[in-house]
N, C-alpha and C positions, 0 to 999 in steps of 0.2 A: 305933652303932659306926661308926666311919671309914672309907670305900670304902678299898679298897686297890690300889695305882698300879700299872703296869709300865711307861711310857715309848718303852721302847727294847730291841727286840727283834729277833732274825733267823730265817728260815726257809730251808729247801732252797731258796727261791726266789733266794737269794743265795748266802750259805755257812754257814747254820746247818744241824744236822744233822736237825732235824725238819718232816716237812713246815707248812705250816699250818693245817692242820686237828689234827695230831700235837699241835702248841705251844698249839692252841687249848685241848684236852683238858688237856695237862698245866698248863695255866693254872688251868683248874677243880681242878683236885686240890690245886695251889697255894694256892688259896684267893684269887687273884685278883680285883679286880671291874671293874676296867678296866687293859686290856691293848693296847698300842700294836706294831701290826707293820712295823717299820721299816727293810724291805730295802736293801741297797745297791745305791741307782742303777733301781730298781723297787716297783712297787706292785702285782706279777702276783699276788703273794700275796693281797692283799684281799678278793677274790671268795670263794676258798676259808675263809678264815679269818671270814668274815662269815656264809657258808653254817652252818659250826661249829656257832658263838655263837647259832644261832637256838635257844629254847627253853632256854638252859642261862643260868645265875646268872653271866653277866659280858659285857661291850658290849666290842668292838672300835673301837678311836679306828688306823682308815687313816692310814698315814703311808708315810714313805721317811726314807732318811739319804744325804742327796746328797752325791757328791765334791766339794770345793774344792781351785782352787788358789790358795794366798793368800799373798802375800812368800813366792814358793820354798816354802811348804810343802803339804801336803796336809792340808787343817779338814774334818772332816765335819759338815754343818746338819743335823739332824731337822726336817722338814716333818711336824705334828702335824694331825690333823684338816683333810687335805687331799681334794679331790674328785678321787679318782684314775682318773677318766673326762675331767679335762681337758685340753684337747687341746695346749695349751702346754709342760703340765709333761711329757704323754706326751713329743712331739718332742725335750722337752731331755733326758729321762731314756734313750730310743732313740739318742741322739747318744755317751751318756756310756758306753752297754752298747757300742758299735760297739769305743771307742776300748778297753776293756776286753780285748773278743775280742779286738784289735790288739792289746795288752799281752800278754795270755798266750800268744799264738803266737812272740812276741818274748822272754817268760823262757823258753822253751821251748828256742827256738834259742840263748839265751845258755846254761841248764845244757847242752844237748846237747855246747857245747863247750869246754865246762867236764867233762866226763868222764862227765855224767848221763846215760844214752839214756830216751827215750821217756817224758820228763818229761811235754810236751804232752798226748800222749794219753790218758795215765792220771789229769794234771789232769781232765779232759773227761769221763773217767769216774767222776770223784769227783764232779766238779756238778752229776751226774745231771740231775734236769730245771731247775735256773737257768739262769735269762737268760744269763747270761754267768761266765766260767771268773775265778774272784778267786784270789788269791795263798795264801789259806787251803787253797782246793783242792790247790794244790802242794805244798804245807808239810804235807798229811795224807799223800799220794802219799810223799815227803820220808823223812817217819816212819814209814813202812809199811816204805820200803827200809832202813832204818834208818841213814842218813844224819844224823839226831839224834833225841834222846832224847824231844823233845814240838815242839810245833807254835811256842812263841817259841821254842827254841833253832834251829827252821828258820831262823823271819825274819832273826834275828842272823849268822848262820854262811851265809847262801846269798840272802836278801832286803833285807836294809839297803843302806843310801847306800853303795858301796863294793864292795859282796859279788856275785859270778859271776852272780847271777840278778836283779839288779838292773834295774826300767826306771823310770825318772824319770812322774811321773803329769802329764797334760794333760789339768784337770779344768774343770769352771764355773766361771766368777768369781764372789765374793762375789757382786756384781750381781744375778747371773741367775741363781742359786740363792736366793734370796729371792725377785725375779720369778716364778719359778716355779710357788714356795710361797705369795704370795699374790696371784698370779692366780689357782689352784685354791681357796681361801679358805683356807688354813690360817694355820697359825702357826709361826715359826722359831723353833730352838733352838741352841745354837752344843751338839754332845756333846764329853762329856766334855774338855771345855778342859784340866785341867792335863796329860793325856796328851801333847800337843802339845809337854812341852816350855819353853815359850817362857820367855823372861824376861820380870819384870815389866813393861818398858818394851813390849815387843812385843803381848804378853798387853792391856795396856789399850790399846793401838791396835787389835787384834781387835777389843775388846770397842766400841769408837769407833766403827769402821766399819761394824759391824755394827749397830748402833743407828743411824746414818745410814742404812743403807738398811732400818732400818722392822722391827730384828730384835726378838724380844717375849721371850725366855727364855734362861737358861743352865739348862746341864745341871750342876746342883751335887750331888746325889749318884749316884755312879755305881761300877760293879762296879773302874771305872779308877784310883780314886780312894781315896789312904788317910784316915781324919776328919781329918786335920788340912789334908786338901787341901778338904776338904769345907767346910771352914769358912774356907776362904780364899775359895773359890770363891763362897760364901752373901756374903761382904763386898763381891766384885766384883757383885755380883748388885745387894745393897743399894743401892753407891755410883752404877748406872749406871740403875738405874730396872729392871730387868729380874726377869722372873716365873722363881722355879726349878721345874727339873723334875727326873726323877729316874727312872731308869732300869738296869735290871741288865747293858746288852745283851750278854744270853744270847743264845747259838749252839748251846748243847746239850750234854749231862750230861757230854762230855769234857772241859768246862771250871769244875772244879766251884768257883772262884774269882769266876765270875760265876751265882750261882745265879736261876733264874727268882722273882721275887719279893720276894728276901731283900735285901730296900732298906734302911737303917737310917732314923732318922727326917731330916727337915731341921734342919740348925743353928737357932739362935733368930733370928728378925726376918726370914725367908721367905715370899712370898708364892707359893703354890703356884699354877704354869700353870692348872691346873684352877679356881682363883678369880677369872678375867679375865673380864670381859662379854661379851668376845669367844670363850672357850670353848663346845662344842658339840660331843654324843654323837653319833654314827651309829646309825640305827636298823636293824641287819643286815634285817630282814623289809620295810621300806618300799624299803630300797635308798637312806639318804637321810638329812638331817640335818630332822628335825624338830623340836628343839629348842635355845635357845640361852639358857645361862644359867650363873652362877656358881655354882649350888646342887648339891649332892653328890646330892641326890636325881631318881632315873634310873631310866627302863625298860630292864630287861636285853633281851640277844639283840640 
């Protein structure tokens, strides 16, 4: 029977709502057999989420999903089967959390004068122990006061280009988000690309420059993604040499739109990330990658 994937996932250690040992467990119930946890702009999750997985029916593949900033926009990269002990990618991901705090102290004092009080702080208190305070955090604070109905009519109505709690993002370059990612030895993934938006001309320039600096995957099926963007995305993939992956990124049960697991299959003519020579499981008990291969067959934990 076929391992079954998760890619792209989040923990309290960013803005999901379960811790990582939480995500871990509900991965098992899922039926999961590899599960990728892919904070934003951190890898603090790791340790705990590898602790989990020791003894139980599924491997933890370490990752992050770094912020870019790319033509004016903000891309997020999935760093897969990264060494999140190294000390490069530490420094860039420490730099990208600084500018974050910076950011939410700044939507904070935009809502407060925008007629919101005490937006900041009760951010602060929604991201309990993450690294740093994300926009999600707001947008639950948001919908608690009941300022809107669910967490996207926050972004629309108080977080988009234009809206009172607005702040423009100063993320990694293309560059040095790859850098990052394969100086720790991973592998890149451009997620959920049709979110972004772009038009076609744009879209294959991404996909260009990415490949230029050494990118190995798209994220073709995703929780962001309707099938018929999925099999757009499978043809970009095709055309550009690039490995798909495929990911829910779940944040937790109040989004039941992106369920943990509930991946549908890939388009035809996919070569799934996981069948690159360069793929490679983390062994939670060594602390370590002791294997490297294309084969689905894996010691769990």
């Amino acid at each position: 029977m076929p391992l079954r994937y998760d890619l792209h996932t989040h923990s309290t250690m960013s803005d999901g709502a379960l811790s990582p040992a939480k995500l871990v467990e509900y991965a098992v119930k899922q039926q999961i057999d590899i599960l990728a946890l892919t904070d934003h702009d951190t890898t603090e999750g790791v340790a705990e989420a590898s602790l989990a997985a020791r003894n139980r029916q599924i491997t933890i593949v370490p990752g992050v999903e770094i912020s870019v900033t790319w033509s004016s926009c903000t891309i997020h990269i999935l760093g897969l089967n990264v060494d999140h002990k190294n000390r490069q990618l530490q420094q860039g991901l420490a730099a990208l959390r600084t500018f974050r705090n910076w950011r939410a102290k700044e939507i904070g004092r935009r809502l407060e004068k925008a007629g919101i009080a005490g937006s900041y702080s009760a951010a602060r208190e929604h991201a309990g122990g993450a690294s740093s305070i994300g926009r999600v955090h707001f947008a639950r604070f948001l919908v608690a006061q009941g300022h809107a109905a669910n967490v996207p009519a926050v972004f629309k109505r108080f977080l988009a280009k234009g809206k009172p709690g607005h702040v423009s993002g100063k993320w990694a370059s293309l560059e040095q988000a790859l850098a990052w990612i394969h100086g720790a030895g991973g592998q890149a993934v451009i997620a959920h690309p049709a979110r972004y938006r772009l038009n076609a001309t744009r879209l294959r320039r991404l996909i260009g420059e990415f490949n230029e600096c050494g990118g190995e995957g798209l994220e073709v099926v995703s929780s962001s993604h309707s099938r018929k963007e999925c099999v757009a995305m499978a043809m970009h993939a095709r055309r550009s040499a690039l490995l798909a992956s495929c990911g829910s990124d779940y944040h937790g049960p109040g989004n039941p739109w992106a369920e943990l697991g509930k991946i549908p299959p890939f388009p035809t003519g996919c070569t799934p990330i996981w069948k690159s020579p360069r793929w490679r499981l983390y062994d939670s008990a060594q602390e370590g990658y002791p294997l490297q291969s294309g084969s689905e067959r894996w010691p769990r934990g």
